[in-house]
C-alpha positions as CSV (number, residue, x, y, z in Angstrom):
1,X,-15.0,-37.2,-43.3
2,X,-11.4,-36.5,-44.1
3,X,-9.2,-36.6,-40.9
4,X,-8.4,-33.5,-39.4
5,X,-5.8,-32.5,-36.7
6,X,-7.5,-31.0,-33.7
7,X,-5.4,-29.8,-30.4
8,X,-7.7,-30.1,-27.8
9,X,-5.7,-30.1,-25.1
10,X,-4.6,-26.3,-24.3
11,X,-4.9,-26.3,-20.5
12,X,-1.9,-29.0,-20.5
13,X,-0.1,-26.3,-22.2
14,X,-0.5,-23.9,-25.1
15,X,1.5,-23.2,-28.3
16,X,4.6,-20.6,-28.3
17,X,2.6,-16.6,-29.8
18,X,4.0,-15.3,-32.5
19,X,4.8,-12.2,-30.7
20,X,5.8,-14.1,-27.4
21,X,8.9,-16.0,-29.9
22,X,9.5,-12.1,-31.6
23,X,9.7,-10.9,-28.1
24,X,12.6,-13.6,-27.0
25,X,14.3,-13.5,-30.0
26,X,17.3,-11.4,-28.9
27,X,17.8,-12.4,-26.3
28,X,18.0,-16.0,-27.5
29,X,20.9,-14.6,-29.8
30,X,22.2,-10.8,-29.3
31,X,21.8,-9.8,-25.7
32,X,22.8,-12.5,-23.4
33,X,24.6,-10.7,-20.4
34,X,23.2,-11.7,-17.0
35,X,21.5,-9.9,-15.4
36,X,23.7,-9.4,-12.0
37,X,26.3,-8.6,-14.1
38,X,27.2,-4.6,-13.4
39,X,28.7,-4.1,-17.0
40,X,26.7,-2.7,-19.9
41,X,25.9,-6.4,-21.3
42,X,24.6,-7.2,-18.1
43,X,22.8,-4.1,-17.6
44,X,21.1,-4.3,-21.0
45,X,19.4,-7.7,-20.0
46,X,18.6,-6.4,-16.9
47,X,16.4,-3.6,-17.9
48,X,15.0,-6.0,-19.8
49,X,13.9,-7.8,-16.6
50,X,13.2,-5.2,-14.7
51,X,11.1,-3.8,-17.8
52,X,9.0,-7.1,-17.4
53,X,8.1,-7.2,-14.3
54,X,7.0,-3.6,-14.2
55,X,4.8,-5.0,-17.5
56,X,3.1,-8.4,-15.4
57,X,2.7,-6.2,-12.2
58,X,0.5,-3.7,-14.3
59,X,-1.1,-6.5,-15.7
60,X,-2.5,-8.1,-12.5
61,X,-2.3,-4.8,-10.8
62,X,0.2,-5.6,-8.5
63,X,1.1,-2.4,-6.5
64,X,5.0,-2.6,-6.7
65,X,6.8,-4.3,-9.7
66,X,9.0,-5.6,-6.9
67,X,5.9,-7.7,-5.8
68,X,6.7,-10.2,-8.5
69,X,9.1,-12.5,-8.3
70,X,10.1,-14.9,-11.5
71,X,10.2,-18.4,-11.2
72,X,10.3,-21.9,-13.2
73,X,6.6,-22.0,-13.7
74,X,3.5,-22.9,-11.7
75,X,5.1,-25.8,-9.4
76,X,8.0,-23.7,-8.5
77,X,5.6,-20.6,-7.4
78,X,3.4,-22.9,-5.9
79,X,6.1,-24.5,-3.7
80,X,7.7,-21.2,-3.0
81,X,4.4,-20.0,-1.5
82,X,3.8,-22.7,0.5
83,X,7.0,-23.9,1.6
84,X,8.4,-20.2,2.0
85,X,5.0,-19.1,4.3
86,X,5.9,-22.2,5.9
87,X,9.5,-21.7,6.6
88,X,8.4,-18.0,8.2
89,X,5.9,-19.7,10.3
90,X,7.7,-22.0,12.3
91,X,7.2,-20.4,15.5
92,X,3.8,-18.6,14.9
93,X,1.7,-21.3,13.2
94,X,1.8,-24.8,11.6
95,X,-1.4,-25.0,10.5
96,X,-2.4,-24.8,6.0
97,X,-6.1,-24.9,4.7
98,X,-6.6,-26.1,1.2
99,X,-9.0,-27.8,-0.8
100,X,-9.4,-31.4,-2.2
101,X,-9.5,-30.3,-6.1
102,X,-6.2,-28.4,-5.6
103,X,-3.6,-29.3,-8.5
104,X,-0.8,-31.6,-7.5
105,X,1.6,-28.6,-7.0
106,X,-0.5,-28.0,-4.3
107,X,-1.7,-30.7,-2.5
108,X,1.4,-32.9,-2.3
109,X,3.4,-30.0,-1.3
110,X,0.8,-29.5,2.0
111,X,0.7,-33.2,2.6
112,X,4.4,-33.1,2.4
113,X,4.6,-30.0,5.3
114,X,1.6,-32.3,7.1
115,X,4.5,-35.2,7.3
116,X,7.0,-33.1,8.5
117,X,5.7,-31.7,11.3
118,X,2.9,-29.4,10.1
119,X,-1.0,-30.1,9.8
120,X,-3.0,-29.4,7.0
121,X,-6.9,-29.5,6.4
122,X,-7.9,-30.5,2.6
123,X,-11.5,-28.7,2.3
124,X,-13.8,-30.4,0.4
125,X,-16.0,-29.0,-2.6
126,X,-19.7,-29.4,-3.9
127,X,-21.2,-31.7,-6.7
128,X,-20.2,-29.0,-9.1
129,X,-16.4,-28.4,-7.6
130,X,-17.0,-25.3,-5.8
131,X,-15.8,-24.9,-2.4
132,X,-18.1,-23.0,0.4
133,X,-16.2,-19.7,1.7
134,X,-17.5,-20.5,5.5
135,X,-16.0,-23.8,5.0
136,X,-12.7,-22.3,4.5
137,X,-13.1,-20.2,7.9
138,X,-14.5,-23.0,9.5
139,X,-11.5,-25.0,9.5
140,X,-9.7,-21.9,10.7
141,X,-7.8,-23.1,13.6
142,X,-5.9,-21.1,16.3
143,X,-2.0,-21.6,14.4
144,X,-3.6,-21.4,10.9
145,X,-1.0,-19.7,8.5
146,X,-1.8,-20.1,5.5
147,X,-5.1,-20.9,3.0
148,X,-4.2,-21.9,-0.5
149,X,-7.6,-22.0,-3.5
150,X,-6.8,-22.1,-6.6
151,X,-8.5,-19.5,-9.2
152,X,-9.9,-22.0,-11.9
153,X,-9.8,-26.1,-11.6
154,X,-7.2,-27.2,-14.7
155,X,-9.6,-30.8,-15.0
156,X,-13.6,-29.3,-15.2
157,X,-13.0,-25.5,-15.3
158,X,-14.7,-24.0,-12.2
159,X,-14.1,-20.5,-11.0
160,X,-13.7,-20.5,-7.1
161,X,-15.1,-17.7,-4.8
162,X,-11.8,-16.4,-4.3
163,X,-12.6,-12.8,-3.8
164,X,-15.3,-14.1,-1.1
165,X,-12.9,-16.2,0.7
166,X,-10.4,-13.1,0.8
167,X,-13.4,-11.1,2.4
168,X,-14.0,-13.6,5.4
169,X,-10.5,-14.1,5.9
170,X,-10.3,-10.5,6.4
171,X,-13.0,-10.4,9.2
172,X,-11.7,-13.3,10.9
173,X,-8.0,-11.7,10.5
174,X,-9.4,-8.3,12.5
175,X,-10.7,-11.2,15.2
176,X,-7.3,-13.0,15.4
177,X,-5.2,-9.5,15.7
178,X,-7.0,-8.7,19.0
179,X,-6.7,-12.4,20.1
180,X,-3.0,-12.2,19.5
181,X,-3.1,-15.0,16.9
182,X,-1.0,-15.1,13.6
183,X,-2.2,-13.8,10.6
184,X,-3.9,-16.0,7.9
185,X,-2.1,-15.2,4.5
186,X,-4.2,-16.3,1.4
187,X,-2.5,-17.5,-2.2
188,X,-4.6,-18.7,-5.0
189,X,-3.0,-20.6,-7.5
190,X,-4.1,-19.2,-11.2
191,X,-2.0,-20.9,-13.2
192,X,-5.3,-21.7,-15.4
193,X,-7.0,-18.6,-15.2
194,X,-4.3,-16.5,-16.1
195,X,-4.9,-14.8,-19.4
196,X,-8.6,-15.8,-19.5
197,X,-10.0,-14.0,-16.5
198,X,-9.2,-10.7,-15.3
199,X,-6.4,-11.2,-12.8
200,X,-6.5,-8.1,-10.0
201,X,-4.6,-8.6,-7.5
202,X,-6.2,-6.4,-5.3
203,X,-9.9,-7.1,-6.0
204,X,-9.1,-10.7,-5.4
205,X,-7.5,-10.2,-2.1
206,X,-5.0,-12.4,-2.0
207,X,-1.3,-12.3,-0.4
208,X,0.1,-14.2,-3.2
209,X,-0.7,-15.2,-6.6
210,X,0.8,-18.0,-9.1
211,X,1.4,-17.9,-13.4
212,X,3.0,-19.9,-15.2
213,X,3.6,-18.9,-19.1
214,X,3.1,-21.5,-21.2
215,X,-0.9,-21.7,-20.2
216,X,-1.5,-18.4,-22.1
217,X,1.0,-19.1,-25.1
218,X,4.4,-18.5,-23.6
219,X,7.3,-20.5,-23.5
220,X,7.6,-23.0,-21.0
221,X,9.9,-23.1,-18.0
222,X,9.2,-20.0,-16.7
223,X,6.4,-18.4,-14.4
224,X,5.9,-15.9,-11.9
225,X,4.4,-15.4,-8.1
226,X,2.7,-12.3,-6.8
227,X,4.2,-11.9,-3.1
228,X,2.8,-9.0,-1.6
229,X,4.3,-6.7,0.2
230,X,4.9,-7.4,4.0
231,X,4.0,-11.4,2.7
232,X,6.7,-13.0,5.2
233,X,8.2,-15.6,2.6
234,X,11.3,-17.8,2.7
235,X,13.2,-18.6,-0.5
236,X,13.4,-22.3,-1.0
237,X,15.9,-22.3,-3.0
238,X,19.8,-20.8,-2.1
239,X,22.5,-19.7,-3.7
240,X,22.3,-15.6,-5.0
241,X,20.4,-12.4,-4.4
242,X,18.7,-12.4,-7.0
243,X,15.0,-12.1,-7.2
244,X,15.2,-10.1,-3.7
245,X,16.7,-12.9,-2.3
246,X,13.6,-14.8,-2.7
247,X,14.9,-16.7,-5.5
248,X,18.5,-17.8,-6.9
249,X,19.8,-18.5,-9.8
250,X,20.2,-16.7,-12.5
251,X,17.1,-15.2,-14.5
252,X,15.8,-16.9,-17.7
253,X,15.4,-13.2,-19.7
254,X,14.6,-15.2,-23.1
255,X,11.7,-17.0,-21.3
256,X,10.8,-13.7,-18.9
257,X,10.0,-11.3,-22.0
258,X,8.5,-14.0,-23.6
259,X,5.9,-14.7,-20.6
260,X,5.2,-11.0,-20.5
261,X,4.3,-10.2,-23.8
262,X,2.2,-13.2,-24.1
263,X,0.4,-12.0,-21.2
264,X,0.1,-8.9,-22.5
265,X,-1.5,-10.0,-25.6
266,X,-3.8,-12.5,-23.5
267,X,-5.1,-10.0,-21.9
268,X,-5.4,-7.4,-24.6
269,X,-7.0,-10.3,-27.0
270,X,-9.2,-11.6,-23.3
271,X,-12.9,-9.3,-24.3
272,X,-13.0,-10.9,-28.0
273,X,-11.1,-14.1,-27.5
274,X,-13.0,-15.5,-24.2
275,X,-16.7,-15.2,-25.5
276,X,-15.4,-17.1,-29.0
277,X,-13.9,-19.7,-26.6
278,X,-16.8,-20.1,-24.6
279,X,-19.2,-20.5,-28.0
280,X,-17.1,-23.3,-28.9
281,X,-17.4,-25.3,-25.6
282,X,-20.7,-24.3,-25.3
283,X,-21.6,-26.0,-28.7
284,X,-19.6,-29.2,-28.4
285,X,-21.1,-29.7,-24.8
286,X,-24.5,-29.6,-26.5
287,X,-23.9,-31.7,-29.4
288,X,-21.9,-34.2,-26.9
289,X,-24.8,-34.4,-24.9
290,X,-27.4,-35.1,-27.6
291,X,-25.9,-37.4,-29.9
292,X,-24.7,-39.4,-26.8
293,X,-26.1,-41.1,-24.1
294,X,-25.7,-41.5,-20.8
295,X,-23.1,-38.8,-20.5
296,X,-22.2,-36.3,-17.7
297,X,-21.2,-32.7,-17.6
298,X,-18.6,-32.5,-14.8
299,X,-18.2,-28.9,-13.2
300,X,-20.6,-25.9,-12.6
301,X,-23.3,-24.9,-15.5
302,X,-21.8,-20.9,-15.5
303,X,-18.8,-20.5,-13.0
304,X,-16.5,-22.7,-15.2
305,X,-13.0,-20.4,-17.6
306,X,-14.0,-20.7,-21.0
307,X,-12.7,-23.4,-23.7
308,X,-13.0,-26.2,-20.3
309,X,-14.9,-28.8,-21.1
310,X,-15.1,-31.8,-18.6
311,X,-17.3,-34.7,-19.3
312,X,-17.9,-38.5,-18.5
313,X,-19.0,-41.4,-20.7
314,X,-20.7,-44.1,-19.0
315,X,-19.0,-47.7,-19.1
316,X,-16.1,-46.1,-21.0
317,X,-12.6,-45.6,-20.0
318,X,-11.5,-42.0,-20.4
319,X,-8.2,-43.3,-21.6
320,X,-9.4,-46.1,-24.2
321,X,-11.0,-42.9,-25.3
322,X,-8.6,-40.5,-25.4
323,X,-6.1,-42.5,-27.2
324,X,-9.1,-43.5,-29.9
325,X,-9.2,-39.6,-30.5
326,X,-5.7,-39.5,-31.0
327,X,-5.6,-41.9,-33.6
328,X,-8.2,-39.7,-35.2
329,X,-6.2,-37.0,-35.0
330,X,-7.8,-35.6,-32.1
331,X,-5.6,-34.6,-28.6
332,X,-8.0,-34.5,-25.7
333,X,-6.9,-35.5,-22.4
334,X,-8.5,-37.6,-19.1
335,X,-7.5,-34.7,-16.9
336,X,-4.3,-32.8,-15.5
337,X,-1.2,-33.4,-17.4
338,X,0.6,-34.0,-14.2
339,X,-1.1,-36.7,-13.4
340,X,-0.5,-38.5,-16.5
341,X,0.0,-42.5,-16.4
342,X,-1.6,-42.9,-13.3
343,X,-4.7,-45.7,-13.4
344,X,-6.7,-43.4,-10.4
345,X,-9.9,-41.5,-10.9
346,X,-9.0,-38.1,-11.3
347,X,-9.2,-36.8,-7.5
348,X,-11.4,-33.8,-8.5
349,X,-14.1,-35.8,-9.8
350,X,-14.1,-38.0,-6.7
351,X,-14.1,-35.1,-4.5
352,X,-17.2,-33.9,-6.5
353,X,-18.8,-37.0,-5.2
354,X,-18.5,-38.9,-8.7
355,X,-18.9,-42.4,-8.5
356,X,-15.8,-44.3,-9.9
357,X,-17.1,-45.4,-12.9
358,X,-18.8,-41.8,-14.0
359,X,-14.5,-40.6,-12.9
360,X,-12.8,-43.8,-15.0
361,X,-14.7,-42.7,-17.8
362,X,-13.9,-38.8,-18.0
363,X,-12.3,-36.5,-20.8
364,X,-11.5,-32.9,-21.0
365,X,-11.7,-30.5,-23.8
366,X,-9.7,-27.4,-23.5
367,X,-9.8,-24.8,-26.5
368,X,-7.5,-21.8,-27.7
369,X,-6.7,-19.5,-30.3
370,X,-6.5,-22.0,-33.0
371,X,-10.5,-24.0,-32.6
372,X,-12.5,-23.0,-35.1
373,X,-16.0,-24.1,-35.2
374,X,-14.9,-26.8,-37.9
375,X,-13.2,-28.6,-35.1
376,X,-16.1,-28.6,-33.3
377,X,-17.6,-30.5,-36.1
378,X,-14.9,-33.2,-36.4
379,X,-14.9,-34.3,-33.1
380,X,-18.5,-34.6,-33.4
381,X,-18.7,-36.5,-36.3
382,X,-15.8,-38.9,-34.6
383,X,-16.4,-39.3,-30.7
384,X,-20.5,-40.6,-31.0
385,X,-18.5,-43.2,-33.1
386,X,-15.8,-44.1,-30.7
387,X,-17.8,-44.2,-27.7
388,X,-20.3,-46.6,-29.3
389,X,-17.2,-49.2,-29.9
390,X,-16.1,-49.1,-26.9
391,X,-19.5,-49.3,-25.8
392,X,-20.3,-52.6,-27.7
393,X,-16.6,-54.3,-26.1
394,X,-18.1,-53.4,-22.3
395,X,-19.7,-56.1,-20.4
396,X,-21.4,-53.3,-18.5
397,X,-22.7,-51.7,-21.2
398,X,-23.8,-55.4,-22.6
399,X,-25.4,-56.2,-19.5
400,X,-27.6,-52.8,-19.1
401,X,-28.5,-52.6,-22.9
402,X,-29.4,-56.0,-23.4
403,X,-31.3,-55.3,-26.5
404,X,-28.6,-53.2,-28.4
């Protein structure tokens, strides 16, 4: 078969829309006041700003377009909802509840507070990654400030029970207001669910709320947080009012109007788009699973976004395999994009109770606008063929399958 070039890898990041780079356009050349300023060039980027926000907060129905607040992407909002409930919380509580499959925005930024002074709980999940409500409140302890779940796993897919969490944490938020205790605030991190699932604010119950653009074909280098109203966050970072004096530095209005029309069209394109999406996955999981042995679907059968395909190869390495589909034309990847280079099991796949081996040997799939079904085809005409090389060169393999 004649090679074919196949991006497979669209929950590291996603190409630039059309209409998100038509969108940015003048202001990349014509209209490049800032926004502070107070004459006409400044005010004609900063109706363009405020124009924005007022366009994401409808989006995610947000109940004030002041309850968005733009930032550098995902990491930034993450840090900023952490670190800034954090900074609030000094005298009322020092205690953050979070799960073990959390993306490294999150997780190092609680063991971080947990070494200076703060304590953090790292919940873990089930053998298909989803975490138990109750075992969130569980771990409620009297100074617990803050509980951070993400919204969708970026490495296998699953959909947390975030609107159930919100629900418990309500009850047990009635029970610490008589007890005098501080409130529990709750932020889910969607930075991968964001133009694939319905984001509603309000429905999910949740304080505060993390995008970043370029995972629903934005430009990169710019996100957003959902602080709600009342939310008692710090800024992290110093130096200007802008932002509501949550956030300095001057806005990015290029990369702002770009995030919110691709969001726009994500969500406007969601009721067609998602169901192609999930036909894709759907149909390379089977064939994967047919024409290749010994192989292991990592994530829940139904609760996982759409285009998210996680899955192990016995007694192979995920990264000998990943660069063999490159070669082929074919990018893939072992699992989050920020974790990139390192030699560990992915830490979602161990916290799923995967042995090391069945983790070593893992590769995601993660579709987008431009699959078609003929990728599907390609990489499975190519990846039975990789995996039995690399197969044949193991000792483990060798030593199991004597006979082949």
């Amino acid at each position: 078969m004649k090679k074919r070039i196949v991006y497979a890898d669209h929950n590291a990041t996603t190409p630039l829309s059309p209409e998100a780079l038509e969108a940015m356009g003048p202001y990349l050349k014509t209209v490049y006041g800032n926004a502070s300023s107070l004459h006409v060039f400044g005010q004609e980027s900063k109706k363009a700003l405020e124009d924005a926000r007022e366009a994401i907060a409808g989006l995610i129905n947000a109940e004030k377009p002041e309850e968005i607040i733009f930032t550098s992407g995902g990491t930034e909002s993450d840090n900023m909802a952490i670190k800034g409930l954090a900074l609030s919380s000094l005298n009322k509580g020092k205690h953050i509840i979070t799960t073990q499959v959390e993306h490294h925005a999150v997780l190092t930024t609680c063991e971080y507070l947990a070494a200076n002074g703060f304590k953090a709980d790292f919940v873990g999940v089930d053998k298909f990654c989803r975490v138990n409500p109750k075992d969130i409140i569980n771990a409620v302890k009297p100074d617990t400030f803050l509980v951070s779940v993400m919204h969708a796993n970026n490495e296998v897919g699953v959909i947390e029970p975030i609107a159930e969490i919100a629900k418990l944490l309500n009850i047990e938020n009635e029970k610490r207001r008589s007890a005098g205790h501080p409130k529990i605030y709750f932020h889910t991190d969607a930075v991968q669910s964001a133009g694939k699932l319905k984001l509603d604010v309000a429905a999910l119950g949740v304080d505060m709320l993390s995008i970043s653009a370029h995972k629903f074909y934005g430009p990169k280098g710019v996100g957003a947080i959902y602080v709600k109203r009342g939310t008692p966050v710090e800024p992290i970072l110093h130096g200007g009012h802008h932002e509501r004096n949550l956030r300095a530095g001057t806005e990015n209005i290029a990369g702002i109007k770009g995030m919110a029309k691709a969001l726009e069209a994500a969500c406007r394109e969601r009721e067609k788009e998602q169901p192609r999406l999930y036909f894709l996955r759907d149909r390379l999981e089977k064939g994967i699973v047919e024409k290749i042995p010994e192989t292991t679907v990592n994530g829940h059968y139904l609760e996982r976004i759409s285009g998210t395909l996680n899955v192990s190869f016995k007694y192979v390495e995920g990264e000998s395999l990943m660069l063999s589909l490159d070669l082929e034309g074919i990018a893939a990847s072992t699992g989050s994009a920020c974790a990139s280079g390192s030699s560990e099991p992915s830490h979602v796949l161990k916290a799923m109770g995967a042995d090391p081996a069945t983790a070593q040997g893992a590769l995601r799939f993660s579709f987008g606008h431009q699959n078609t079904d003929e990728d599907i085809d390609y990489i499975l005409e190519v990846l039975p063929r990789i995996v039995s090389r690399l197969r044949a060169m193991s000792p483990w393999w060798a030593k199991e399958h004597p006979q082949q």
